[in-house]
C-alpha positions in Angstrom: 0.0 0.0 0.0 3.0 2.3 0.8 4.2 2.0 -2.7 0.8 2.5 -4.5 0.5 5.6 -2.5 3.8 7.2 -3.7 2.9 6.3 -7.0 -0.5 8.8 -6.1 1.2 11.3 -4.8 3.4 11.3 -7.8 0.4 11.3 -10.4 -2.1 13.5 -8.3 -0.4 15.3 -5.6 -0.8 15.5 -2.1 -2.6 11.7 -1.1 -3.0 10.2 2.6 -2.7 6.5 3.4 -5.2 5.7 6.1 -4.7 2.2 7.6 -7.1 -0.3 9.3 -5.2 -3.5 10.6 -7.9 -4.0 13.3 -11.1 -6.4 12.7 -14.6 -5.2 12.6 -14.9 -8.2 14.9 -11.8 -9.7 16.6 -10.0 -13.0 16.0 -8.9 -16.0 18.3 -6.6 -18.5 16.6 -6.8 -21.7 17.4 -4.6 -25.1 17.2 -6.8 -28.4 17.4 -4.7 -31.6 17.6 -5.8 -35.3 18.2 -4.2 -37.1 21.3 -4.2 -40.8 21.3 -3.0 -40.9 24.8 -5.9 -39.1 26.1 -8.1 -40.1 23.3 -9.3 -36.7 22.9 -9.7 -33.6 20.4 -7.6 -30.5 22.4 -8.6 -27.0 21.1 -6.2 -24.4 22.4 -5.0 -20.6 21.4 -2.0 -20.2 19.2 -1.5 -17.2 20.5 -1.0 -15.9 24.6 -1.5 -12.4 25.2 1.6 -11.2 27.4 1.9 -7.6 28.4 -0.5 -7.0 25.4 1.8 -8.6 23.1 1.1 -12.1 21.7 3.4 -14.7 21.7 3.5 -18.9 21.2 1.0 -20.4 23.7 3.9 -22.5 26.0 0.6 -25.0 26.7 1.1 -25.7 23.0 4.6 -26.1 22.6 5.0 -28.2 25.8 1.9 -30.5 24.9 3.8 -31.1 21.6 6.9 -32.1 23.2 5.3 -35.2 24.6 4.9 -36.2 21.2 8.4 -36.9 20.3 9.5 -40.2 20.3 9.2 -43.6 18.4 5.7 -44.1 18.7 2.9 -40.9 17.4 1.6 -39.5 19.8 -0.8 -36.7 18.1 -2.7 -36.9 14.9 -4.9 -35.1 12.6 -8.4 -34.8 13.9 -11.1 -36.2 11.7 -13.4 -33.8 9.7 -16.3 -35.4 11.5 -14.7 -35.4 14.9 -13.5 -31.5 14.3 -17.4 -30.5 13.6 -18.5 -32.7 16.4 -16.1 -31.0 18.7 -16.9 -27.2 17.1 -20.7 -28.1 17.8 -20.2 -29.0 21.4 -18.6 -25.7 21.9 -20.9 -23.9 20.2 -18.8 -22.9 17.2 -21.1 -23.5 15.0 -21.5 -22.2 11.7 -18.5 -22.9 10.2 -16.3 -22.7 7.2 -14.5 -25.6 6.6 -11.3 -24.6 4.3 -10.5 -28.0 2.0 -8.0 -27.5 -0.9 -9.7 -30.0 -3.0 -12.6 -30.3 -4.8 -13.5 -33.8 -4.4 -12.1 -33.2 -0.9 -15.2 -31.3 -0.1 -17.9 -33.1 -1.7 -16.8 -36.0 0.4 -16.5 -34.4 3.6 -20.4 -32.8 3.0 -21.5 -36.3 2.0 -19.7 -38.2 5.1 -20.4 -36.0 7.9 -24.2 -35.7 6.8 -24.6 -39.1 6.7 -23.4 -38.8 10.3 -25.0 -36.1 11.8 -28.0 -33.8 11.0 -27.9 -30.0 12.4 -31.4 -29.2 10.8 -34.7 -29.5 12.2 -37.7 -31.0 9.9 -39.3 -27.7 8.7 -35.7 -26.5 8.0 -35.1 -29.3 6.3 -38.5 -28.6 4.2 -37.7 -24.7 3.9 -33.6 -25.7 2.6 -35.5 -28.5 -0.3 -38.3 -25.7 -1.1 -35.2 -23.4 -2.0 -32.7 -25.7 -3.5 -36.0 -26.0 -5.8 -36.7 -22.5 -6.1 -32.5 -21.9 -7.5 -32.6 -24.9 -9.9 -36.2 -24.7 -11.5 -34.5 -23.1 -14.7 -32.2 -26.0 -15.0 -34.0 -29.1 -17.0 -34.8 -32.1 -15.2 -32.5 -34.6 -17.6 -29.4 -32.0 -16.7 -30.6 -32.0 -12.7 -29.6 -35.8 -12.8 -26.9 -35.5 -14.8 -25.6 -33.3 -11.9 -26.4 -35.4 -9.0 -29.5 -33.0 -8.0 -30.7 -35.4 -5.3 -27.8 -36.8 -3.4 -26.6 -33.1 -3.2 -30.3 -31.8 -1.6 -30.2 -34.9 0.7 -26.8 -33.2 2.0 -28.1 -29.6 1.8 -31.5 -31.0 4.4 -29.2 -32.1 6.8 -27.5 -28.5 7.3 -24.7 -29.5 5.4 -22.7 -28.2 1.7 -19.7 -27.6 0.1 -18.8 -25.1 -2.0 -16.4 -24.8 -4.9 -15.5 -24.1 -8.6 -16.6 -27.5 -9.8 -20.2 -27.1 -9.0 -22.5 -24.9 -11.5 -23.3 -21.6 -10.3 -27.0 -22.3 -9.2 -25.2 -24.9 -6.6 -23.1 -22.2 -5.4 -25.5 -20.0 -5.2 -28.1 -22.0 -3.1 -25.2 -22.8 -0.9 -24.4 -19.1 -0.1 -28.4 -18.0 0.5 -28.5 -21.1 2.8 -25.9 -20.2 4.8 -26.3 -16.4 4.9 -29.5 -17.6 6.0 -28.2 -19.6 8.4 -29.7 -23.0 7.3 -26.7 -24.8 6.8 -24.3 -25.1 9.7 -20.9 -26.4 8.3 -19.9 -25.7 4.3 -16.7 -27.6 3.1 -15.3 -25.2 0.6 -12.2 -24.2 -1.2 -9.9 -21.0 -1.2 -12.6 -19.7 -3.8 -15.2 -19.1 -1.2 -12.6 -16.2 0.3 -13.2 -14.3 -2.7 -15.7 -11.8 -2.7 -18.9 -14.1 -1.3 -20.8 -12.4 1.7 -20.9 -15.8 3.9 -19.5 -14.5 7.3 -19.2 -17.5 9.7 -18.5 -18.2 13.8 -15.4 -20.0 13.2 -13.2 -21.0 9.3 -11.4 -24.6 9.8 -8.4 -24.3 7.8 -7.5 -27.9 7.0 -4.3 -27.6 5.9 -1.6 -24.9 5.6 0.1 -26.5 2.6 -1.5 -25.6 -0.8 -0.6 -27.8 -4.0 0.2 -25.7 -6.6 0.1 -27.9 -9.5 3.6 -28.9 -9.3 5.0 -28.7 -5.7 2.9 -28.2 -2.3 3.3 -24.5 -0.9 3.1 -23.0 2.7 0.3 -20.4 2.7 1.5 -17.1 3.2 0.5 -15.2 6.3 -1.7 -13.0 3.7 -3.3 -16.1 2.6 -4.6 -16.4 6.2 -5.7 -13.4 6.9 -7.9 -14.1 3.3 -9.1 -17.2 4.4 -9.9 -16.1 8.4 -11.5 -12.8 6.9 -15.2 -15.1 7.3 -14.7 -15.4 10.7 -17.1 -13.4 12.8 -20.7 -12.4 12.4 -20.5 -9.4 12.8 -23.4 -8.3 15.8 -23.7 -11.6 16.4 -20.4 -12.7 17.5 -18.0 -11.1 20.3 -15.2 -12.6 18.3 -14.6 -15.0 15.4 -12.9 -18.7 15.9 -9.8 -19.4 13.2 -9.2 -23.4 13.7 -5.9 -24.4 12.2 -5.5 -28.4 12.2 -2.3 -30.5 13.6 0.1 -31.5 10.9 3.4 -33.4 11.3 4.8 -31.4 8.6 4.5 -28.5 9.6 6.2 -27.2 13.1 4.3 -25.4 15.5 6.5 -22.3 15.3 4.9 -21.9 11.7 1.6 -22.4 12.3 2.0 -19.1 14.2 4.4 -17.2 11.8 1.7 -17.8 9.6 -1.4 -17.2 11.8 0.6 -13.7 12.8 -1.7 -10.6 11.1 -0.6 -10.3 7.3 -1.6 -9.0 3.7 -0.3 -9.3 0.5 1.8 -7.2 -1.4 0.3 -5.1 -3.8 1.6 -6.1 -7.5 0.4 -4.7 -10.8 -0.6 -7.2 -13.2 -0.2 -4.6 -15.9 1.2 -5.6 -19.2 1.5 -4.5 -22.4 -0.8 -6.6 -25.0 -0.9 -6.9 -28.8 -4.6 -5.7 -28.6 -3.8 -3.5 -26.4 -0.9 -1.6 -28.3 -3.0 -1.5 -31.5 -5.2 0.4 -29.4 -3.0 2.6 -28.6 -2.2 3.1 -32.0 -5.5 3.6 -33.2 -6.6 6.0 -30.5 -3.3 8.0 -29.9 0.1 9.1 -31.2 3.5 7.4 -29.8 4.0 10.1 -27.7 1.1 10.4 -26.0 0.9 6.2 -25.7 4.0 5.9 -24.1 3.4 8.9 -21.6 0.5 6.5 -20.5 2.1 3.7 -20.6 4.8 5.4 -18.4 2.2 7.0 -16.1 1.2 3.5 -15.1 1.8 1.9 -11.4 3.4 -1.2 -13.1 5.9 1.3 -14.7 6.3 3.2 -11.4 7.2 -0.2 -9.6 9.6 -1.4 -12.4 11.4 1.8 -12.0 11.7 1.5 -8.5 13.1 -2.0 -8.0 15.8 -0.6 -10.8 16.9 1.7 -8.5 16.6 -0.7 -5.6 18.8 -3.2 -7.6 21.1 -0.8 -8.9 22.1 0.3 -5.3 22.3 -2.8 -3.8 24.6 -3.9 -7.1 26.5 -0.9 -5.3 27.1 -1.7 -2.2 27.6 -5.5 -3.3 30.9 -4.2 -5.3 31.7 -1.7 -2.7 31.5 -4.5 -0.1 33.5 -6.9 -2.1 36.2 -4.1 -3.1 36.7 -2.9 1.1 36.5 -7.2 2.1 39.4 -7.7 -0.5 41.4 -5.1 1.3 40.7 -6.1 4.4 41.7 -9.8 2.8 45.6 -8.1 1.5 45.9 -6.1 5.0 45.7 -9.6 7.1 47.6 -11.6 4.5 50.1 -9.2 3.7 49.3 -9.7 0.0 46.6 -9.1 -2.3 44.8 -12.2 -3.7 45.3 -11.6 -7.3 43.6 -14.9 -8.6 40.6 -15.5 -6.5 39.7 -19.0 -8.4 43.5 -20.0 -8.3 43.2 -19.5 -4.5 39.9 -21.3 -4.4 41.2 -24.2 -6.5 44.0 -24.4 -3.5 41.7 -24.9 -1.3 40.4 -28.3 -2.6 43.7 -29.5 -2.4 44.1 -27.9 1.5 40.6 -29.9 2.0 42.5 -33.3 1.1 45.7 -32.7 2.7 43.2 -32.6 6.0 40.9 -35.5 5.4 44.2 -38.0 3.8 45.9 -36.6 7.1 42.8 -37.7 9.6 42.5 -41.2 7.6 46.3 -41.6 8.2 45.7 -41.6 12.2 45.2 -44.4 14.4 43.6 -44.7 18.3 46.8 -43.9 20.5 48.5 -41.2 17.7 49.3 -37.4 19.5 48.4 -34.6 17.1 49.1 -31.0 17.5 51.3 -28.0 17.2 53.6 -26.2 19.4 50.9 -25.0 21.6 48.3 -27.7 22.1 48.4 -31.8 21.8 45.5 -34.0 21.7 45.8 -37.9 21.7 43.2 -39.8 19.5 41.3 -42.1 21.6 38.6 -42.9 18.3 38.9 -42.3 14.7 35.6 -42.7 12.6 34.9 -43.7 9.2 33.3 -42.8 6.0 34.1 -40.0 3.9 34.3 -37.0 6.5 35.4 -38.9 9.5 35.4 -36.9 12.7 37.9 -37.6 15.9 37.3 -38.0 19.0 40.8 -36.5 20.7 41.5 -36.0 24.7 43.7 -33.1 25.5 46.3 -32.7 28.1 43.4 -31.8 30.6 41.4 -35.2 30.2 38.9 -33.5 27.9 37.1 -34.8 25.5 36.0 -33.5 21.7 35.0 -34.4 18.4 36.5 -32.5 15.7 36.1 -32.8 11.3 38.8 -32.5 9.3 38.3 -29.0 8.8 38.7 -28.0 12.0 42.3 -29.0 13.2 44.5 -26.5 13.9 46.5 -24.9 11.4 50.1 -26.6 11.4 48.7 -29.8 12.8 50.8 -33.0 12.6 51.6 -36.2 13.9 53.8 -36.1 16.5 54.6 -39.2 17.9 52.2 -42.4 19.8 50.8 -43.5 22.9 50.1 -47.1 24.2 46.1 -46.8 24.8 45.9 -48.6 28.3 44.1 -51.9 28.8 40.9 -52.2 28.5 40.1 -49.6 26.1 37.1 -47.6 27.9 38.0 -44.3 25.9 34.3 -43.0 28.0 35.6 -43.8 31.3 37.1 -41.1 33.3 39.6 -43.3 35.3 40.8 -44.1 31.5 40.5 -40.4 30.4 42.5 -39.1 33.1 45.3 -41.7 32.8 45.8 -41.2 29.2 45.7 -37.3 30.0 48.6 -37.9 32.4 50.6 -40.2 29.8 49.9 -37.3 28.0 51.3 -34.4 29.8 54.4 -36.4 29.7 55.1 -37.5 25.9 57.8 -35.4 24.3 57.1 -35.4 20.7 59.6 -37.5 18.3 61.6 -35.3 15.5 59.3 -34.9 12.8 60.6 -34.9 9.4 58.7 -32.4 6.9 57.6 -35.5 4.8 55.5 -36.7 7.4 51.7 -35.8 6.7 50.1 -32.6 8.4 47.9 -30.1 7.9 48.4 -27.0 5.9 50.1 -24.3 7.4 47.9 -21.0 9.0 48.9 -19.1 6.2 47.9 -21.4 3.5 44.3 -21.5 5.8 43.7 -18.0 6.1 44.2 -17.5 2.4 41.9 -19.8 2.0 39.5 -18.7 4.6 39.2 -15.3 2.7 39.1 -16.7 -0.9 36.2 -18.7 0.3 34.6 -15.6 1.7 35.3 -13.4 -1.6 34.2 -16.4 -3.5 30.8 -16.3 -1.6 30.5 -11.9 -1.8 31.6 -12.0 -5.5 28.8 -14.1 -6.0 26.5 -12.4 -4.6 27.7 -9.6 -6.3 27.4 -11.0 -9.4 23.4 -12.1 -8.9 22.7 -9.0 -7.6 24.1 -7.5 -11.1 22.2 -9.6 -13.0 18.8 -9.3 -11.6 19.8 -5.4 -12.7 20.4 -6.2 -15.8 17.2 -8.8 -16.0 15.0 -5.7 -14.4 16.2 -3.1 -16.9 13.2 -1.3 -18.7 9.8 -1.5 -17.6 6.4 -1.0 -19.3 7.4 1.4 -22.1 10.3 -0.9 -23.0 8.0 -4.3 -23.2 5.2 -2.3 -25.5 8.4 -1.3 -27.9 9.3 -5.6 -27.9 5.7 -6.0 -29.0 5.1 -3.5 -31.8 8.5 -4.7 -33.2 7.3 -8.4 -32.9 3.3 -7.0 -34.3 5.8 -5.2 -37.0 7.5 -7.9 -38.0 4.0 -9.8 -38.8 2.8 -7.6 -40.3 0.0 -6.0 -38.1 1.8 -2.3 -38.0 3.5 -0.3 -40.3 5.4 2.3 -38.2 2.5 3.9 -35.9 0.2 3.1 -38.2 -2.3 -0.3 -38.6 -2.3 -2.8 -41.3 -5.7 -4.7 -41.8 -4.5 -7.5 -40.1 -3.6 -5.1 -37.0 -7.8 -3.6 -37.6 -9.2 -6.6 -37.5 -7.0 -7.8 -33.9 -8.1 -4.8 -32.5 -11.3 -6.8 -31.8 -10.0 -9.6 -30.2 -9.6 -9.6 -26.6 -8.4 -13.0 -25.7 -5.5 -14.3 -23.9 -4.2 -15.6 -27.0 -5.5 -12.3 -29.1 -2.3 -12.9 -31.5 -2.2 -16.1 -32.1 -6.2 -16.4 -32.7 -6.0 -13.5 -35.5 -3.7 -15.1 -37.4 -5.3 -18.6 -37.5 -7.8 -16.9 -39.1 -5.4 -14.9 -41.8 -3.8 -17.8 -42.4 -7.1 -19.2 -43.1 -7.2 -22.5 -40.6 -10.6 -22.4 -39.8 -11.6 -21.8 -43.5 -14.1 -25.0 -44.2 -14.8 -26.1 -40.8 -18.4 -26.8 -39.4 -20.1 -25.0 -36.6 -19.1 -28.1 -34.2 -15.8 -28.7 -35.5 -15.4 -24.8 -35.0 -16.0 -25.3 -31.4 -13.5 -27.7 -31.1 -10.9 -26.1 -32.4 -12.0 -22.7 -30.5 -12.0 -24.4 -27.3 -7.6 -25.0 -27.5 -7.6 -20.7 -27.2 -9.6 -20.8 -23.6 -9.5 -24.5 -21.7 -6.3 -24.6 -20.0 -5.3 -28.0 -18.5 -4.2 -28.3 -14.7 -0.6 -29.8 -14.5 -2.1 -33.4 -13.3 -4.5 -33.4 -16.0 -4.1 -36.2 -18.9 -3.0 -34.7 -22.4 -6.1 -34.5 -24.6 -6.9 -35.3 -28.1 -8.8 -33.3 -31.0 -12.6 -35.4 -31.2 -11.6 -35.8 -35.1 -9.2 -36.0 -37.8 -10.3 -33.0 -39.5 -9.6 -31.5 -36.2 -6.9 -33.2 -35.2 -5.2 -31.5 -38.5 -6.3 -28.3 -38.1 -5.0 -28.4 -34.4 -1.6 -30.0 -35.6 -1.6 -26.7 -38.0 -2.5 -24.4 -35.5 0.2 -25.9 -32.9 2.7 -25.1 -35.6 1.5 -21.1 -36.0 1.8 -21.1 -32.1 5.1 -23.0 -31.9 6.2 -20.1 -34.7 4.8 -17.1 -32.1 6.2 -18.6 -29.3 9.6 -18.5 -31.1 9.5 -15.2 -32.1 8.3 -14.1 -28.5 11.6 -16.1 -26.9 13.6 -14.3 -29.5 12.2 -10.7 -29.2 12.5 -11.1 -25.6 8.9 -11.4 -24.9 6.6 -13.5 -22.3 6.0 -16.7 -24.7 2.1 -17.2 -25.4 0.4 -20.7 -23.4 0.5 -23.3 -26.1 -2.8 -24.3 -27.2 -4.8 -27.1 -25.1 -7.1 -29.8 -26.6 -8.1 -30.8 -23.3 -11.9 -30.0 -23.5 -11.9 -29.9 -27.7 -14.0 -33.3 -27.2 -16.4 -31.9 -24.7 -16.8 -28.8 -26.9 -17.4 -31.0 -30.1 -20.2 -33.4 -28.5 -22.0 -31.0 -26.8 -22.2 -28.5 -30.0 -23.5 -32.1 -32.0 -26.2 -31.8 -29.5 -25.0 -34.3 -27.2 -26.9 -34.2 -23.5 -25.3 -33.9 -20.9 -25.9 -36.7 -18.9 -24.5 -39.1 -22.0 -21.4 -36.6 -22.3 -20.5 -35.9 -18.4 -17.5 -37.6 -17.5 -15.5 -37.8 -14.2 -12.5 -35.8 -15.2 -15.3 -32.8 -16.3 -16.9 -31.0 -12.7 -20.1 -29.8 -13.8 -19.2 -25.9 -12.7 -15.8 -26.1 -14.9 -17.9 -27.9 -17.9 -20.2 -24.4 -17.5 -17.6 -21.8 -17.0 -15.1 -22.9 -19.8 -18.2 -23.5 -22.4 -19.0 -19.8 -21.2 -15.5 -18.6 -22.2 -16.0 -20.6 -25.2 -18.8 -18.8 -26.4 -17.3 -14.9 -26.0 -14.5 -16.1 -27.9 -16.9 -17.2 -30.9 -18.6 -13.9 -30.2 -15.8 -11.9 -31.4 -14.3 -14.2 -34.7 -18.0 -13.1 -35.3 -17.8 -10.0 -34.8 -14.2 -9.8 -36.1 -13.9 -12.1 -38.8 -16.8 -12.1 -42.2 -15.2 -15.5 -43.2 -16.2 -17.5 -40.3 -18.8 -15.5 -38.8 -21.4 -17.6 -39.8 -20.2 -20.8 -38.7 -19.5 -18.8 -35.7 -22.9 -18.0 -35.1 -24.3 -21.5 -35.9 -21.5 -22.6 -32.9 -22.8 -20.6 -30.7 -26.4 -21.2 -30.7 -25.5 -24.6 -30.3 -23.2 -24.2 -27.1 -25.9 -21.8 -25.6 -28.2 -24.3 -24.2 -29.2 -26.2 -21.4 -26.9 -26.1 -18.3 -24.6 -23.5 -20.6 -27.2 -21.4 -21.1 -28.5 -21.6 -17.5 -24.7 -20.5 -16.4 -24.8 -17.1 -17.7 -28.5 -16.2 -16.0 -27.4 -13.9 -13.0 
């Protein structure tokens, strides 16, 4: 926020930030854990106020401690058993935070079966409105969606809520709850987002989040989103914030991340090839790239250049005065860094060949200090254990002798070797204290002197500074330019493909003025090139669908529905494979490759196909809806756009606008 408001003052002149941190109605976080020993749910504060600041509750950390050892003491309390206990202490409604889909729609369906929280005339009033939502929806498509399995649920004071469900489920779910008819909703992340469903207490599940690829810790700013529906407000004195037990995830971070936190505000402003043919139609290059430059993003970008460029500053000026510092202690400068740090491995071998040379009973040491080795361990980085002069004990790697360390002579171990018995350790000590080393010859092994070591000791530290250094430099370099620099890379690329001349338009560049999807660039010039030439309405649909469905990262490749698509696709992978090559080489963001994934879907249901014969598993009803919804704006505007396929276009989408689809876009 502090940023966003320099940018304001900048554009507008004098501009206040207020801040609000505080909660219309207060918070209490909570840890709930499973003991087996006691065979009972424990609910307890994260937090304990102290002096009026909070810190880790100690009854939580010292009840985990018990935990440790071979045999699990705590576990992860089941959903039903977490609602159970909720309900007993009268946290009830509540928002139960499940990062899966199918994660939810089990939950609802098992703790239902379970328990009921409604009376009979709520049950009665919930089925009368679940009625009331759906009556637009036709009774063939109702089955198709599971319609009475997910009332039964819904009667018993029970949902879930997510992306997957079509938007009249959501939408009963949220006047039910509002309405306070439904007492526990197992929902995703999406529920945080602008839905007015305050509740008692939010169950947060888990604090891991998979991403599509790896599985993230959520970000104090993603529990402050996610806690935000805690609290009725003139209802409740405070709201509840349950986090669950997780072995993975240490106490300590449960609260880092349950500590008050927002999210940094970012600008998602870039520069599109819509959008700078646009600006060319409406403005001169001057006057575009003032507003480009005016923009937040720009203001940002310009500000993490500076940022970078001092601390690329006072990386080098750190380097240049440790380097000194380096020659002033040595007594010379180190003029080949790498040649010094290429030493060192060597250094590093002359210590470990040195320790696998020694044997229980050998005396090691310099002028100063002895040590006799009572145990000598194995492997590649074996440690000692020595015994000084004053019967103490310690275990040391190779890298930590003693500069100047060498063998100096041997000691006969006395019988029975009991190296941890202090009658033993104190007469070795006093064997010890009176060895006179043996005449050393310089062949013998040792370690390398103190001078060698402190060279080393500082090329290592240079070595880690210059590296620094040198990322520093090159996020600088990575971060130079901003917004006005990116909108050049694209007119040069919409240039070279013939969509400008100069500042001015080509037809091509008229014609992708109207095109406003994610893939505006790539879509035009499908059409230039004249792949969809020939192709029937349903056909069209298939294709169309590659520019909006997007696949998550665990999802199976899919296939075109025909060949005639499948070879329009393969040509249209080939256009995009050509853009994305020209983007990598102008130095652009490279456009998403086109996805088949829902191209059979799209085909089926344009042929007229119901939806109860083309539903499958892998397809949840809400992101069948929602992506046939995108579908059909995209048609919209190669309609609009495009004479030579705007009737095809049109035939599409009266097909795809039906049914369920149809149904989707009725606010």
């Amino acid at each position: 926020a502090g940023e966003f408001t320099e940018w304001m003052r900048e554009r507008r002149g004098a501009v206040d930030l207020i801040s609000e941190t505080r909660r219309p109605v207060p918070l209490d976080s909570h840890y709930m854990v499973f003991d087996r020993h006691r065979d009972r749910t424990e609910l307890l504060p994260i937090f304990k106020d102290a002096g009026g600041k909070a810190k880790l509750n100690p009854q939580v950390t010292s009840l985990l401690r018990k935990g440790r050892g071979r045999h699990r003491r705590f576990a992860v309390p089941r959903r039903l058993e977490v609602v159970e206990h909720l309900n007993t202490l009268g946290l009830l409604p509540t928002i139960y935070f499940i990062f899966s889909r199918a994660g939810c729609d089990q939950a609802a369906q098992r703790v239902a079966a379970a328990r009921t929280f409604t009376t009979d005339d709520e049950a009665q009033l919930i089925e009368a409105h679940a009625a009331a939502r759906t009556a637009h929806l036709d009774t063939a498509d109702l089955a198709a969606l599971g319609y009475e399995t997910w009332v039964d649920v819904l009667r018993r004071g029970v949902g879930a809520h997510h992306a997957g469900m079509v938007p009249a489920f959501k939408e009963t779910v949220e006047d039910l709850f509002a309405g306070g008819y439904l007492k526990v909703v197992f929902a995703t992340e999406t529920l945080a987002l602008g839905i007015n469903m305050p509740a008692r207490t939010v169950v947060i599940e888990r604090l891991t989040k998979f991403t599509g690829e790896t599985h993230e810790l959520l970000q104090p700013g993603d529990y402050t989103q996610l806690t935000g529906r805690a609290g009725r407000r003139g209802i409740d004195d405070a709201g509840t914030a349950v986090v669950l037990y997780s072995p993975h995830v240490p106490f300590d971070k449960v609260a880092a991340i349950a500590a008050t936190g927002s999210h940094p505000l970012r600008s998602g402003f870039q520069p599109t090839y819509n959008m700078a043919v646009n600006l060319i139609a409406n403005y001169g290059r001057e006057r575009a790239e003032e507003l480009l430059g005016a923009s937040f993003a720009e203001f940002a970008a310009a500000r993490r250049r500076r940022g970078l460029d001092a601390e690329t500053a006072r990386q080098e000026a750190d380097f240049t005065e440790a380097r000194a510092r380096a020659a002033a202690e040595l007594g010379v400068d180190i003029d080949d860094l790498d040649e010094t740090l290429a030493a060192s491995s060597a250094i590093d071998a002359s210590s470990l060949t040195f320790v696998q040379s020694l044997h229980p009973g050998d005396v090691i040491g310099t002028d100063q200090q002895r040590s006799v080795v009572l145990v000598r361990g194995y492997g590649t980085r074996p440690r000692l254990l020595l015994l000084d002069e004053e019967a103490g004990l310690r275990r040391v790697k190779p890298e930590d002798l003693a500069p100047g360390t060498s063998l100096q002579g041997t000691l006969t171990l006395p019988e029975p070797f009991q190296p941890r018995e202090p009658i033993f350790q104190h007469d070795v000590a006093a064997e010890l204290r009176a060895f006179r080393p043996e005449t050393v010859s310089p062949d013998e092994a040792q370690t390398a002197t103190e001078s060698d070591v402190m060279a080393v000791k500082w090329a290592k530290r240079l070595d880690r500074r210059r590296r620094e250094m040198t990322r520093v430099r090159r996020r600088a370099e990575r971060a130079v330019g901003g917004i006005v620099d990116d909108f050049g890379r694209v007119l040069r690329l919409l240039d070279d493909w013939g969509y400008v001349d100069g500042w001015s338009l080509t037809a091509k560049g008229e014609r992708l003025r109207f095109v406003y999807t994610e893939l505006d660039l790539l879509m035009t010039e499908s059409v230039e090139r004249s792949l969809f030439d020939g192709l029937s309405p349903q056909e069209l649909a298939a294709v169309v669908s590659g520019f909006v469905y997007e696949a998550r990262s665990n999802d199976e490749p899919g296939d075109w529905p025909t060949a005639a698509v499948a070879d329009v696709g393969k040509r249209l992978v080939a256009v995009s494979d050509e853009l994305r090559g020209a983007e990598a080489a102008g130095r652009l963001p490279e456009s998403r490759p086109i996805d088949p994934g829902f191209s059979e879907a799209a085909y089926y249901w344009a042929g007229g196909t119901q939806l109860m014969d083309l539903f499958e598993d892998e397809f949840a009803a809400g992101d069948f809806v929602r992506t046939c919804r995108q579908l059909l704006d995209v048609l919209r505007q190669l309609r609009d756009a495009f004479p030579s396929v705007a009737r095809s276009a049109g035939e599409a989408i009266r097909a795809i606008d039906r049914g369920v689809v149809a149904a989707g876009g009725i606010e």
